[in-house]
C-alpha positions in Angstrom: -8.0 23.9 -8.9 -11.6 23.5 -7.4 -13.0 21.0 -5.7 -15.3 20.5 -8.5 -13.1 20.2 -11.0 -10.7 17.7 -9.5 -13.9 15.6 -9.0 -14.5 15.6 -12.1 -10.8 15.1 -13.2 -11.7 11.8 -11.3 -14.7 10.9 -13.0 -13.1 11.4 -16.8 -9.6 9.5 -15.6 -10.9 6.2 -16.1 -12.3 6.2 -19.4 -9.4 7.8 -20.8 -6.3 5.6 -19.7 -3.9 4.4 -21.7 -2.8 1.4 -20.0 0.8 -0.6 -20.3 0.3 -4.0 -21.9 0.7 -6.1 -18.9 -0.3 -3.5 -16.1 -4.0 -3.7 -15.1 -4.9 -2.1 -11.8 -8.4 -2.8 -12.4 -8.4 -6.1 -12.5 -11.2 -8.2 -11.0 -14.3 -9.9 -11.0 -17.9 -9.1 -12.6 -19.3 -5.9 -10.6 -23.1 -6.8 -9.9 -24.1 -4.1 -7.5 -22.4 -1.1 -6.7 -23.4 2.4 -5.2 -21.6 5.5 -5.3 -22.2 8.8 -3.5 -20.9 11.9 -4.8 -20.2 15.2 -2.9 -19.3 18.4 -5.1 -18.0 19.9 -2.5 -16.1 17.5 0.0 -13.4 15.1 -0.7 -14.5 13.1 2.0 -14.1 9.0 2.1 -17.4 7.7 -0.7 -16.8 11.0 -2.7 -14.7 9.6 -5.5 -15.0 6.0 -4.6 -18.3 3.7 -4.1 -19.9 3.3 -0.6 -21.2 -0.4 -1.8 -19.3 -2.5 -4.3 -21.0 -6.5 -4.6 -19.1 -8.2 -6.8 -20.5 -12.0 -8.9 -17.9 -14.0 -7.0 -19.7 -12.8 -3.5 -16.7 -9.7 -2.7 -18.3 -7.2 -1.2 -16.8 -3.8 -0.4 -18.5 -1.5 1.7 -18.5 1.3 4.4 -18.5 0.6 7.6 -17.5 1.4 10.9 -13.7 0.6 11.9 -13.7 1.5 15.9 -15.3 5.1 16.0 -14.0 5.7 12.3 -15.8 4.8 9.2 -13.5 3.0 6.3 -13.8 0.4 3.8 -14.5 -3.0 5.0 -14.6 -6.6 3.7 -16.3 -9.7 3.3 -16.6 -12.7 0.8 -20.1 -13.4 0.8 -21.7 -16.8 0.9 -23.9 -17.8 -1.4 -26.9 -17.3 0.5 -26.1 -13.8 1.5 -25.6 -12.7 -2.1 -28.6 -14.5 -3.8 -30.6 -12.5 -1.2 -29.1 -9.2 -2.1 -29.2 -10.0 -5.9 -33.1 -10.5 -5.5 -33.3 -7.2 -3.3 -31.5 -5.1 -6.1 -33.1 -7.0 -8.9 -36.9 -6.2 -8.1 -36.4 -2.9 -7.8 -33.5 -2.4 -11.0 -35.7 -4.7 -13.1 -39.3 -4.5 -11.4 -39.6 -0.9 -12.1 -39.0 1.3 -15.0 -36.3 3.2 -13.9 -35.7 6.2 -15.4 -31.9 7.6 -16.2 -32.4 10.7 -13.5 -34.1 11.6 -11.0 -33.9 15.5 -9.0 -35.0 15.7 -5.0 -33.4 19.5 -4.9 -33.9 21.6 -8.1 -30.8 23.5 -7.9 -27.2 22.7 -8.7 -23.8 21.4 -6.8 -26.2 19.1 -4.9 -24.6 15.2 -4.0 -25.3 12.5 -6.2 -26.2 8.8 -5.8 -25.1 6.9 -8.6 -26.7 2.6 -8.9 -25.5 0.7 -11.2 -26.7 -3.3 -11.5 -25.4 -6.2 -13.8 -27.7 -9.5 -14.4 -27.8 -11.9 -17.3 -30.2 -9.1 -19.5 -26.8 -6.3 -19.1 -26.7 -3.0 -16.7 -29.2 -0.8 -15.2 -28.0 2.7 -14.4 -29.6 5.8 -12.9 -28.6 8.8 -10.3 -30.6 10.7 -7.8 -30.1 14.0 -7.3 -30.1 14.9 -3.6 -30.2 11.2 -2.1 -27.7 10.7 0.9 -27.1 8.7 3.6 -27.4 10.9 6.4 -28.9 13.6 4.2 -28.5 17.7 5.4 -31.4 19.7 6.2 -33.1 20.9 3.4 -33.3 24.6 2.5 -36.7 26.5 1.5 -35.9 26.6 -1.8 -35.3 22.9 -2.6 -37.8 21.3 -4.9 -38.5 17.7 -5.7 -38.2 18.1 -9.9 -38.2 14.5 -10.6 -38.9 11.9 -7.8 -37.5 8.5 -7.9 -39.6 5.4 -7.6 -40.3 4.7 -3.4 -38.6 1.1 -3.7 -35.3 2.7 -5.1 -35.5 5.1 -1.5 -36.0 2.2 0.7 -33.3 -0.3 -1.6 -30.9 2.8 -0.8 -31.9 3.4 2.9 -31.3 -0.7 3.6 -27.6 -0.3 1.5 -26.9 2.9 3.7 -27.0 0.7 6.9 -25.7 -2.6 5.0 -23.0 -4.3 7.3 -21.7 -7.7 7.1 -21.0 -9.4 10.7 -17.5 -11.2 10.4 -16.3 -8.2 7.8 -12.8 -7.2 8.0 -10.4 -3.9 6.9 -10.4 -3.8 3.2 -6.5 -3.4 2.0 -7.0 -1.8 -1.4 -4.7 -3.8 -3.8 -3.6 -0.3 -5.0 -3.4 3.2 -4.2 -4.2 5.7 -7.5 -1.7 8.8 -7.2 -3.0 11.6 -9.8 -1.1 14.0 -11.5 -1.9 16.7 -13.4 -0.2 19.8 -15.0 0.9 22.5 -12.4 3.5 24.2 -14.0 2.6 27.8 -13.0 2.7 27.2 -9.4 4.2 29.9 -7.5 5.7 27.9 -4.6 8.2 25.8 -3.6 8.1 22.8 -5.1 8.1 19.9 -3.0 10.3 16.7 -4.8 8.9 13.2 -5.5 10.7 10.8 -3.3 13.1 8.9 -5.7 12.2 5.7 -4.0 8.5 5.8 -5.6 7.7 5.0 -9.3 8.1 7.9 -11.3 6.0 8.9 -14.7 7.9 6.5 -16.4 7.2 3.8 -14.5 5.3 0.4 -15.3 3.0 1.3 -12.7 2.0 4.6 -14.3 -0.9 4.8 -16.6 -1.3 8.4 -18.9 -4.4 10.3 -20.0 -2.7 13.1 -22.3 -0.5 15.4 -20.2 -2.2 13.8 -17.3 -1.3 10.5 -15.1 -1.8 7.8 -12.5 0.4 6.2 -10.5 -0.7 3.1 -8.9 1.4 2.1 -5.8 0.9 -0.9 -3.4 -2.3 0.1 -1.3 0.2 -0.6 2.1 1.4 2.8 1.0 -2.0 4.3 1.3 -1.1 6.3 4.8 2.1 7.4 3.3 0.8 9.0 0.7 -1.9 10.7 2.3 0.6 11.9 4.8 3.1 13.0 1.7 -0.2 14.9 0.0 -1.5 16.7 3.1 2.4 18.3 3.2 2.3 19.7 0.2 2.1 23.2 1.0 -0.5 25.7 -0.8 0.3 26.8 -4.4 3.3 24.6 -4.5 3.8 21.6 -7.0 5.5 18.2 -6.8 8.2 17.9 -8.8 8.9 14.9 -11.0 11.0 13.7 -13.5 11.3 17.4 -14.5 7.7 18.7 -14.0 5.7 20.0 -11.9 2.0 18.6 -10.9 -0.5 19.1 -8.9 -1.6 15.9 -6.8 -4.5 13.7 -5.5 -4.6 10.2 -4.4 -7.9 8.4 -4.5 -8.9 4.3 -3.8 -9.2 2.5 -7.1 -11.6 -0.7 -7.1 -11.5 -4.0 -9.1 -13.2 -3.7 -12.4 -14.1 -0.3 -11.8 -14.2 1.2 -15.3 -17.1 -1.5 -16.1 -19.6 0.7 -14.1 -17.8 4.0 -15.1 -18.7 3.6 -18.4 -21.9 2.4 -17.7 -22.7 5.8 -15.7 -21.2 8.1 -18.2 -23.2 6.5 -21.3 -26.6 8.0 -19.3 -25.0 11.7 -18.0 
């Protein structure tokens, strides 16, 4: 399976889940700013998750620098700090007509900065094409198709170097292990240790043939370690099948801005 495709597997999980009555792993509070950065081809820390996430009750999720590393840091925001970011987002998500999309490359398989912002009026959504961080050196053949508004550049170059002083290690409440069907896999299949929840599980949400598995986010190292020893072309074998496997960060009250981003692709 590509890159792409389990990228996009990511994307479509959340809007199909069918959840166990009293099992929520999204739980939390009202998102009201939160920033994603997508990478086609890297399944790098930010490439499935957000690189901002402000939540109403002043969480803020962000990241930052741990040491020489970068990894997911937080702070509870006093109400100072998050009026002020509120009124940074707001005059640019509701003092300019923002259009849905916006292209600074022309071509396709290019990262993707996704904004999404909740007030009192409901969400504003868009994605720009091209827009990074630390942005790569640009090719001849790049071509700005549909430039975004200057104020949502410099709202996006302030978030990229957005820290919090007094910010700790975010602990993820959970840890999403992904599943989908590998049955043809031509290896050795490597077993699911009996110890973990298995697809049966309370813990374990489905989409079709697919599923999630949501473990304590303590056991984020583990299962990183457990995934980077599967070897190629084999499949993890569980409760009599055989899948292929990707673990990803899941955030509070993520599906609220999912949504909100599919309903303008």
């Amino acid at each position: 399976m590509t890159k792409r495709l389990l990228c996009l597997i990511i994307g479509l999980a959340l809007s199909r889940l069918c959840p166990a009555a009293d099992f929520n792993p999204f739980e939390g509070p009202e998102p009201l700013l939160v920033v994603m950065e997508f990478d086609p081809w890297s399944m790098v820390l930010g490439a499935d998750s957000p690189r901002l996430a402000i939540y109403e009750n002043g969480d803020a999720i962000f990241i930052g620098k741990d040491g020489g590393d970068r990894a997911y840091r937080f702070k509870r925001l006093s109400t100072k700090e998050l009026e002020a970011l509120r009124q940074q987002a707001g005059k640019v998500f509701r003092g300019t007509e923002l259009k849905h999309h916006y292209d600074l490359r022309g071509v396709t398989d290019q990262p993707v900065a996704e904004f999404y912002f909740h007030d009192a009026r409901g969400f504003v959504a868009t994605e720009v094409v091209g827009l990074e961080c630390e942005p790569s050196k640009p090719f001849p053949w790049y071509r700005v198709v549909a430039p975004p508004p200057q104020a949502l550049l410099d709202l996006n170059a302030s978030l990229c170097s957005l820290d919090f002083p007094g910010s700790e290690k975010w602990l993820p409440p959970y840890a999403e292990v992904m599943m989908w069907d590998y049955h043809y896999a031509p290896g050795t299949s490597v077993p699911w240790p009996t110890t973990w929840p298995g697809l049966g599980s309370s813990r374990t949400l489905r989409r079709g043939e697919d599923y999630s598995i949501f473990m304590d986010g303590a056991m984020l190292p583990q299962l990183k370690a457990f995934v980077h020893g599967i070897p190629e072309k084999s499949a993890v074998s569980i409760d009599g099948k055989k899948k292929s496997v990707s673990v990803r960060i899941p955030f509070p009250s993520e599906p609220v801005w999912r949504r909100a981003l599919e309903s303008i692709r």
